[in-house]
PDB file with SEQRES, HELIX, SHEET and CRYST1 records, atoms N, CA, C and O in Angstrom:
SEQRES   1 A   58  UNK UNK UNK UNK UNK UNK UNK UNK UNK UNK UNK UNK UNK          
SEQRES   2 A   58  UNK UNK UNK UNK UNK UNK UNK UNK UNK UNK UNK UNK UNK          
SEQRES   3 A   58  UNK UNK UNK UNK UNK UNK UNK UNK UNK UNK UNK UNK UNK          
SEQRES   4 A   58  UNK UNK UNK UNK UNK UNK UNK UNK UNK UNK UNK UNK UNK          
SEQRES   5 A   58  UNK UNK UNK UNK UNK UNK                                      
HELIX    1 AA1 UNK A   11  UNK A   26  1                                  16    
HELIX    2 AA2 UNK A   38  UNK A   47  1                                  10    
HELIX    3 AA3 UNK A   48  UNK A   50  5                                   3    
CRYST1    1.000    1.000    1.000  90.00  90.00  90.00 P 1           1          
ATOM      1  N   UNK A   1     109.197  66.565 -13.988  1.00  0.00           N  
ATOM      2  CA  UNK A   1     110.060  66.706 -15.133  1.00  0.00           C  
ATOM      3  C   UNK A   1     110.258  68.187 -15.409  1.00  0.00           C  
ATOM      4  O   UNK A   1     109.402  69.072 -15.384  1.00  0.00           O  
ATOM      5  N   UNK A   2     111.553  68.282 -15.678  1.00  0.00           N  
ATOM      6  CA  UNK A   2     111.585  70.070 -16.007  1.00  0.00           C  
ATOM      7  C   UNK A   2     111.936  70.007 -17.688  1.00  0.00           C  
ATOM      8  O   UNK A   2     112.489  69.047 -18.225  1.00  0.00           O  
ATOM      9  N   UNK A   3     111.497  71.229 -18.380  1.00  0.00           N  
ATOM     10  CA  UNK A   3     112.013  71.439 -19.504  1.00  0.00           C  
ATOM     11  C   UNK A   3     112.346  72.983 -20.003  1.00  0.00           C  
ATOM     12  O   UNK A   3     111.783  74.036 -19.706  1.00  0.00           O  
ATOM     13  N   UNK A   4     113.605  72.691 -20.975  1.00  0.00           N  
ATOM     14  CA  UNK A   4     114.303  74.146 -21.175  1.00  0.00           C  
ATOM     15  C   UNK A   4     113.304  74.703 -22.238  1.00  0.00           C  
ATOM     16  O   UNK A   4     113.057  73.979 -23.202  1.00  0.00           O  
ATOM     17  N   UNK A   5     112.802  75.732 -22.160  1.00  0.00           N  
ATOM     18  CA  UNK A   5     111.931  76.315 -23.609  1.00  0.00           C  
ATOM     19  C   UNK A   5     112.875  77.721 -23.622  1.00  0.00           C  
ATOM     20  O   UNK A   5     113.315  78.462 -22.743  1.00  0.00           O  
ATOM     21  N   UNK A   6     112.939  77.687 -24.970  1.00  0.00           N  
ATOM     22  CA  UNK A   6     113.656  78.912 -24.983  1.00  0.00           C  
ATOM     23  C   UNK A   6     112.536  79.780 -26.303  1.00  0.00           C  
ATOM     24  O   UNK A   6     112.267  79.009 -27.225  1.00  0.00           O  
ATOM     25  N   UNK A   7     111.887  81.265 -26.459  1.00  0.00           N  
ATOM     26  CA  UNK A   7     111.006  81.691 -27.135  1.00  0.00           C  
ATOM     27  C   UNK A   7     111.904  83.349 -27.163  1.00  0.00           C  
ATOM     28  O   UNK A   7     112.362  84.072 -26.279  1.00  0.00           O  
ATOM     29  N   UNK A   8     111.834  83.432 -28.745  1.00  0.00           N  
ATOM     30  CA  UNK A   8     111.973  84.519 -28.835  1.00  0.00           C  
ATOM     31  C   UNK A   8     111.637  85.929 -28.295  1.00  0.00           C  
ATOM     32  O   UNK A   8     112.488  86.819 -28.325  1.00  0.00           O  
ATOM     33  N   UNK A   9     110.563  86.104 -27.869  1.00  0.00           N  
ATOM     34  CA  UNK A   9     109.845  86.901 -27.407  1.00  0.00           C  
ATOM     35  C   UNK A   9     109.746  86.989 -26.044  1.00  0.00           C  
ATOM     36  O   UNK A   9     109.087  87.845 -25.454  1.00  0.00           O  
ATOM     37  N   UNK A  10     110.677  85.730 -25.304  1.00  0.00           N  
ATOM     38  CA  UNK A  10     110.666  85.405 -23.784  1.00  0.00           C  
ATOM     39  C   UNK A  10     109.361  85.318 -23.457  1.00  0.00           C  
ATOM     40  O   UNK A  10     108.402  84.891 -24.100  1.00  0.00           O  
ATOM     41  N   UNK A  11     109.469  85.910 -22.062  1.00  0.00           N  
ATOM     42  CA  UNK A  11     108.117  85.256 -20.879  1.00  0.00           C  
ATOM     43  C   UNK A  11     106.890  85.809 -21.406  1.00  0.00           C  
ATOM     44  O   UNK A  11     105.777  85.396 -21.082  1.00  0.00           O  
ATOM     45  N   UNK A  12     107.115  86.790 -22.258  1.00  0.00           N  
ATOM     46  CA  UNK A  12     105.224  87.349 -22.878  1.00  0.00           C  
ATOM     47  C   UNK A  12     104.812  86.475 -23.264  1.00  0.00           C  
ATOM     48  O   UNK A  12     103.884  85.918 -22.679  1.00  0.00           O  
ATOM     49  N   UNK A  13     105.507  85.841 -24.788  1.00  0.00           N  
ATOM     50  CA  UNK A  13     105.230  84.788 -25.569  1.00  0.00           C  
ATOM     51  C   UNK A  13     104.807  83.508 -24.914  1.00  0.00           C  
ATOM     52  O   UNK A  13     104.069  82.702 -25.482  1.00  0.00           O  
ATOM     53  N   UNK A  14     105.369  83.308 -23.502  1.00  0.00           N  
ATOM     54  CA  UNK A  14     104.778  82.336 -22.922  1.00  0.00           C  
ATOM     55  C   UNK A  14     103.388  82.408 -21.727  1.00  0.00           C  
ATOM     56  O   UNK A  14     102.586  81.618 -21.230  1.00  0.00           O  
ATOM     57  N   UNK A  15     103.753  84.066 -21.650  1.00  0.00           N  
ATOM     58  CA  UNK A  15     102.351  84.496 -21.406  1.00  0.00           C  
ATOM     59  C   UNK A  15     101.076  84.241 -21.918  1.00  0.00           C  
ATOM     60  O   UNK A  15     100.201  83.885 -21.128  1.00  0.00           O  
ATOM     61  N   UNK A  16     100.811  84.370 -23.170  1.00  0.00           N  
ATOM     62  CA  UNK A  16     100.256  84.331 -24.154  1.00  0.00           C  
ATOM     63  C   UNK A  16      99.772  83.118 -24.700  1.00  0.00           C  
ATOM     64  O   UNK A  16      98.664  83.015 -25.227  1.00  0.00           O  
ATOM     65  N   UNK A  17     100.925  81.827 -24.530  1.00  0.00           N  
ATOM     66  CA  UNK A  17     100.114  80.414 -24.933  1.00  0.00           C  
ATOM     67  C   UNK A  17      99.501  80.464 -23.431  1.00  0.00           C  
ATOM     68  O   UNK A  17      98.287  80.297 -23.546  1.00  0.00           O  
ATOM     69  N   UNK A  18      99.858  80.627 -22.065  1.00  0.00           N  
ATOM     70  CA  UNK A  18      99.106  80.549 -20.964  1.00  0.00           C  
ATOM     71  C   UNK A  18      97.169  80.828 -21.199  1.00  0.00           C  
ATOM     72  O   UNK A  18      96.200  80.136 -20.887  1.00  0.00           O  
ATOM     73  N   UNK A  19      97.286  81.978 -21.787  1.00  0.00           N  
ATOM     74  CA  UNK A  19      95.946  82.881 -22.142  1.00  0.00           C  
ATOM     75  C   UNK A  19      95.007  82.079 -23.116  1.00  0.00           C  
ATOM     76  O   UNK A  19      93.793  81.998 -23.304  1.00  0.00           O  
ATOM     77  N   UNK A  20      96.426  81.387 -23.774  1.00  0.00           N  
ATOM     78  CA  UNK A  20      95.608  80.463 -24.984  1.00  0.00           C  
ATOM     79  C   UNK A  20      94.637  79.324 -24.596  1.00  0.00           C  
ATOM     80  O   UNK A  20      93.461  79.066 -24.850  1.00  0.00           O  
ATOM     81  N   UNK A  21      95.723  78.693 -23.803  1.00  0.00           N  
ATOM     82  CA  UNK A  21      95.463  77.348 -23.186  1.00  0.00           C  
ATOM     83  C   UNK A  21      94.302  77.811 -22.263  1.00  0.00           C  
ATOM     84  O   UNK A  21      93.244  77.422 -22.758  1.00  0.00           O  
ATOM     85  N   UNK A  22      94.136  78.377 -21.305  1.00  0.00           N  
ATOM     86  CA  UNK A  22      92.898  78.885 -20.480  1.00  0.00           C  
ATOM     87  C   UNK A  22      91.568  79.498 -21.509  1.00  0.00           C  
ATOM     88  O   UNK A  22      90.460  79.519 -20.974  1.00  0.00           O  
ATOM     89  N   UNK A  23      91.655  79.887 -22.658  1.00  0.00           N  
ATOM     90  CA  UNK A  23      90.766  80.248 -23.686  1.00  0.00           C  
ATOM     91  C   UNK A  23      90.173  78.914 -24.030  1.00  0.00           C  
ATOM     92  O   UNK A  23      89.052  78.508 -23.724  1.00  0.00           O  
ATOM     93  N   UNK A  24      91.307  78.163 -24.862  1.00  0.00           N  
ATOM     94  CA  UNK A  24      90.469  76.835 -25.186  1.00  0.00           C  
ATOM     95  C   UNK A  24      90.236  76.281 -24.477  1.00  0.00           C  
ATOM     96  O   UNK A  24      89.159  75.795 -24.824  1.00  0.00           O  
ATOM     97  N   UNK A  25      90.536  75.831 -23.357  1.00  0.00           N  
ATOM     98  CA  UNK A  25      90.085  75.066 -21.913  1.00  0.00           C  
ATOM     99  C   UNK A  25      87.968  75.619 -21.658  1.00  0.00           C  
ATOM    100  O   UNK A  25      87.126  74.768 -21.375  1.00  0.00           O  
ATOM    101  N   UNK A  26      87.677  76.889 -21.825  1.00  0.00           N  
ATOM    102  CA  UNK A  26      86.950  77.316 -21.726  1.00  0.00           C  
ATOM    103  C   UNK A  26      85.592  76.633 -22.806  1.00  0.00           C  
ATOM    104  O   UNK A  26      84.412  76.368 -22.575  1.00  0.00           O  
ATOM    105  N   UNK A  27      86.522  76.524 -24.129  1.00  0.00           N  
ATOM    106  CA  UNK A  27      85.507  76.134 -24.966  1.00  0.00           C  
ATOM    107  C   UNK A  27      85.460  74.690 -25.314  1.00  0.00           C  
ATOM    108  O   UNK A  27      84.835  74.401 -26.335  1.00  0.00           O  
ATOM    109  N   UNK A  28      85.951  73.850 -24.714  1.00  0.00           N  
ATOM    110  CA  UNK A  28      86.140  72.124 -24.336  1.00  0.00           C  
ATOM    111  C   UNK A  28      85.399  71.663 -23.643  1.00  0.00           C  
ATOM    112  O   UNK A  28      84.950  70.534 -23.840  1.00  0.00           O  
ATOM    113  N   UNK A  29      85.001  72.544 -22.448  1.00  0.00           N  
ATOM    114  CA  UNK A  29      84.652  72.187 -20.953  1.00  0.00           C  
ATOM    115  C   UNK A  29      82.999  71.861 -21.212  1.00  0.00           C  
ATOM    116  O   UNK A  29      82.464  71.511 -20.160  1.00  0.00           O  
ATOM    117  N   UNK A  30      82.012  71.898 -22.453  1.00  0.00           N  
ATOM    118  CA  UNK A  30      81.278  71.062 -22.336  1.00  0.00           C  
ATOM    119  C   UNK A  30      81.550  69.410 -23.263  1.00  0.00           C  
ATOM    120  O   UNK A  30      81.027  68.296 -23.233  1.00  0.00           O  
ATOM    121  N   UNK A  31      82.356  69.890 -23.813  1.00  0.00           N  
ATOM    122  CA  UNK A  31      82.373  68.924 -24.960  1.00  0.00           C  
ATOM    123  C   UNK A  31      83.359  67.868 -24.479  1.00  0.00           C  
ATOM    124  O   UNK A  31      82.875  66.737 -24.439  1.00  0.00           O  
ATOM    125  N   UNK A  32      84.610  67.975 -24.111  1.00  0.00           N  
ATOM    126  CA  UNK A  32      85.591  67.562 -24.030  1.00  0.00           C  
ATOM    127  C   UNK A  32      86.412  67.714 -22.285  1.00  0.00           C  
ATOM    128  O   UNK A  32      87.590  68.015 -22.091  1.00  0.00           O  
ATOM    129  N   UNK A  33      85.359  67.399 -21.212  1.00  0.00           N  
ATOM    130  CA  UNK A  33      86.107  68.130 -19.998  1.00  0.00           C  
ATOM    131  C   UNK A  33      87.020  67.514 -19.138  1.00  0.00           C  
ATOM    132  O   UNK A  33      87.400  67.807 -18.004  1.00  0.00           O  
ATOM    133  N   UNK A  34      87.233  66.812 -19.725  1.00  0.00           N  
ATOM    134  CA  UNK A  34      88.417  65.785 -19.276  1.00  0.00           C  
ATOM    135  C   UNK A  34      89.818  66.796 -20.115  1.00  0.00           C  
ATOM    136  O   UNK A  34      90.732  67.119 -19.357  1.00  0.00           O  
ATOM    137  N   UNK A  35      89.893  67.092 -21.097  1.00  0.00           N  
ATOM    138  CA  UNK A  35      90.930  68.039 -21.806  1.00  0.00           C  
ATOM    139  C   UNK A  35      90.393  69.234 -21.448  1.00  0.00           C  
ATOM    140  O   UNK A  35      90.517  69.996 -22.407  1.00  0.00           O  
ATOM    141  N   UNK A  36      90.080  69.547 -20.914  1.00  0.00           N  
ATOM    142  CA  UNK A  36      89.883  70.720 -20.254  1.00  0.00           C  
ATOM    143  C   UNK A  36      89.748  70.913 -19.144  1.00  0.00           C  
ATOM    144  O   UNK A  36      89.274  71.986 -18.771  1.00  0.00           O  
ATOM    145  N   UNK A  37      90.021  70.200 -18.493  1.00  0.00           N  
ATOM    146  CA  UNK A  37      90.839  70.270 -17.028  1.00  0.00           C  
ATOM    147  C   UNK A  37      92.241  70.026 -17.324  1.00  0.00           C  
ATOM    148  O   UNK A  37      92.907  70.845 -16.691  1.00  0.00           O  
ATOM    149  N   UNK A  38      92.971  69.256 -18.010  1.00  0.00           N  
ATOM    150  CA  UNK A  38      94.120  69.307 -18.647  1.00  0.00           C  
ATOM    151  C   UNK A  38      94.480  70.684 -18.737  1.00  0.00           C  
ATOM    152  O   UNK A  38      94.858  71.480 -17.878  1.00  0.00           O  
ATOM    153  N   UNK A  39      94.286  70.790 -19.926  1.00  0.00           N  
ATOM    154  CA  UNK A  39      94.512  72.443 -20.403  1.00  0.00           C  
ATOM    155  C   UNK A  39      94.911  73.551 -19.293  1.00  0.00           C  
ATOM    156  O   UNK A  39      95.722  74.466 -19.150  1.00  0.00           O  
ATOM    157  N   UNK A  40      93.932  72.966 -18.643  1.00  0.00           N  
ATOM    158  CA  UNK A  40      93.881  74.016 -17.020  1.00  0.00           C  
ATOM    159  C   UNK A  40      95.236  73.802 -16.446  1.00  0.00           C  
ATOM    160  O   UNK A  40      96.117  74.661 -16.485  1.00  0.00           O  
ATOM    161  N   UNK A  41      95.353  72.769 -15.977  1.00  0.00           N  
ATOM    162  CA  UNK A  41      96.728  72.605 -15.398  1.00  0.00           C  
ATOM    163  C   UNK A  41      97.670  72.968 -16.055  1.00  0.00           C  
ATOM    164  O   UNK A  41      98.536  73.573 -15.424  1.00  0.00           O  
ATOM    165  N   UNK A  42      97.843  72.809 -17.200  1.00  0.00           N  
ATOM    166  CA  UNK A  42      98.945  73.084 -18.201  1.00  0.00           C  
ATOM    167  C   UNK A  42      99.125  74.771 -18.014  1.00  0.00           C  
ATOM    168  O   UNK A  42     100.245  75.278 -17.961  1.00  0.00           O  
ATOM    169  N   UNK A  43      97.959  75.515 -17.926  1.00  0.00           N  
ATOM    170  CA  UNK A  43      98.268  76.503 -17.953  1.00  0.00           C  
ATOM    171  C   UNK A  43      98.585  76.848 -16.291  1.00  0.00           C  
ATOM    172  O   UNK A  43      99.679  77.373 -16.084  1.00  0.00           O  
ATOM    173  N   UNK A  44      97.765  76.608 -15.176  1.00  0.00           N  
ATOM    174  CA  UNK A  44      98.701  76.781 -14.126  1.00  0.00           C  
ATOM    175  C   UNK A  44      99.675  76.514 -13.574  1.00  0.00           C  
ATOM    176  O   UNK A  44     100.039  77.095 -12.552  1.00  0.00           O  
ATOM    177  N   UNK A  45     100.456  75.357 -14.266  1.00  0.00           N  
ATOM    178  CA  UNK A  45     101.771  74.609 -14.104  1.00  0.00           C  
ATOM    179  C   UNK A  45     102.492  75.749 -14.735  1.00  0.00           C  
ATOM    180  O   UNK A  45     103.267  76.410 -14.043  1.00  0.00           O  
ATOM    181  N   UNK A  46     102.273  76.081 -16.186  1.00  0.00           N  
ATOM    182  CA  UNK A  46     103.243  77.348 -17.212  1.00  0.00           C  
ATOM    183  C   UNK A  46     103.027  78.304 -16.022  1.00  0.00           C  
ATOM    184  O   UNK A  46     104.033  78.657 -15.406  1.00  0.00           O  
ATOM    185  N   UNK A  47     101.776  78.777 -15.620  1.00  0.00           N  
ATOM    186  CA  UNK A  47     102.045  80.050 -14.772  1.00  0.00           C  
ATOM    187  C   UNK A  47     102.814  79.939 -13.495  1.00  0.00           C  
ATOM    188  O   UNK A  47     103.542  80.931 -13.514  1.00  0.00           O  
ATOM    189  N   UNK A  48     102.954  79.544 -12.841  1.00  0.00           N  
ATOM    190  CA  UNK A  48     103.456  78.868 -11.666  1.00  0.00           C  
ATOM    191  C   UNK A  48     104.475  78.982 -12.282  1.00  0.00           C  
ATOM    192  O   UNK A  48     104.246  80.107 -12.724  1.00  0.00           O  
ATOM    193  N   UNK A  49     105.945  78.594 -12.893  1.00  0.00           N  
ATOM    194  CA  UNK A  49     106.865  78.984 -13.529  1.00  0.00           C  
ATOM    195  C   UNK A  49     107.429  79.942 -13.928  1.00  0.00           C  
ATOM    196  O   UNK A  49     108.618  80.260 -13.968  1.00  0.00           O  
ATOM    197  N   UNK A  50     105.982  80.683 -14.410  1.00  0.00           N  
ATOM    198  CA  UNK A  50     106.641  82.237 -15.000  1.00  0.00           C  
ATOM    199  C   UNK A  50     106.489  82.871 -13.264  1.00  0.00           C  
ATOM    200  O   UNK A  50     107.416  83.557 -12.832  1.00  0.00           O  
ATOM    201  N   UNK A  51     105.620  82.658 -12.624  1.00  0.00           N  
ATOM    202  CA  UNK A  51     106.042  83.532 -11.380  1.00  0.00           C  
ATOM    203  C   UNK A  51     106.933  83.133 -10.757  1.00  0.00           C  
ATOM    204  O   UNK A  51     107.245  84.001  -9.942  1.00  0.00           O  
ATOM    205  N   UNK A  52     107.584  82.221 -10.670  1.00  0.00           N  
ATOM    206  CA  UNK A  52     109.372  81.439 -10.003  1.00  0.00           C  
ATOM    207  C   UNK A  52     110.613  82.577 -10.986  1.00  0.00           C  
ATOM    208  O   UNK A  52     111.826  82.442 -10.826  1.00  0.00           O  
ATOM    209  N   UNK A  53     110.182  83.342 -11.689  1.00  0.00           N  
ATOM    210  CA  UNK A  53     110.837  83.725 -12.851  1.00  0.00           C  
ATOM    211  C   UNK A  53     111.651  84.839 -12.220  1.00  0.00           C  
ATOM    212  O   UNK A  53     110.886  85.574 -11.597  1.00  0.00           O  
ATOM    213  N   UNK A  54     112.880  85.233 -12.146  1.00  0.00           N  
ATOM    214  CA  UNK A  54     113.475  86.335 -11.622  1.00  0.00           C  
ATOM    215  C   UNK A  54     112.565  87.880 -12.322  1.00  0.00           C  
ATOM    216  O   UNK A  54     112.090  87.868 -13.458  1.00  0.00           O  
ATOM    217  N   UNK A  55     112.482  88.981 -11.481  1.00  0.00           N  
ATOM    218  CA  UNK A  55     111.908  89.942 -12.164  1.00  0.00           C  
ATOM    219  C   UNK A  55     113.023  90.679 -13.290  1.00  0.00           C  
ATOM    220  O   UNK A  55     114.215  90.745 -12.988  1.00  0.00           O  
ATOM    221  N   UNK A  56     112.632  91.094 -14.300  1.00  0.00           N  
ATOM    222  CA  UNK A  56     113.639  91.669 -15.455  1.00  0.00           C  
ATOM    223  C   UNK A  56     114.103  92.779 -14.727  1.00  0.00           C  
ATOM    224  O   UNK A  56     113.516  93.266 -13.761  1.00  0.00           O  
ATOM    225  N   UNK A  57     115.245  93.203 -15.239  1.00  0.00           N  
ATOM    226  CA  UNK A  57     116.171  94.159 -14.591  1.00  0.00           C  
ATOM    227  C   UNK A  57     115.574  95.833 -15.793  1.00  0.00           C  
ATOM    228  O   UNK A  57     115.452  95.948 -17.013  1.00  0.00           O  
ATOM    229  N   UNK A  58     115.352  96.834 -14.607  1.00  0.00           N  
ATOM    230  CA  UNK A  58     114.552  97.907 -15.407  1.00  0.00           C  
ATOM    231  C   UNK A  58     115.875  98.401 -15.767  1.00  0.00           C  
ATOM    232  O   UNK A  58     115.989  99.386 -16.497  1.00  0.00           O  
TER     233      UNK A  58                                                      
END                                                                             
């Protein structure tokens, strides 16, 4: 499934929930590690995307 996200701040901002999602993934992983392997993917699926990403024009 693909989806359009559009963020003010562009690809940082989606940088950034990436960082998130791998943060809390971290603090799940005894409690909850079934969502935190989730999390994981979620964030290497988002990253995987942002690197498909054309590079910005300097």
């Amino acid at each position: 499934m693909a989806a359009l996200v559009r963020f003010s701040g562009g690809a940082d901002d989606l940088a950034e929930i990436v960082e998130a999602l791998i943060a809390a993934a971290a603090t799940r992983e005894q409690d909850a590690p079934e969502q935190a392997l989730r999390w994981k993917w979620l964030a290497d699926d988002i990253g995987d995307a942002l690197d498909q990403l054309p590079a910005p024009p300097q």
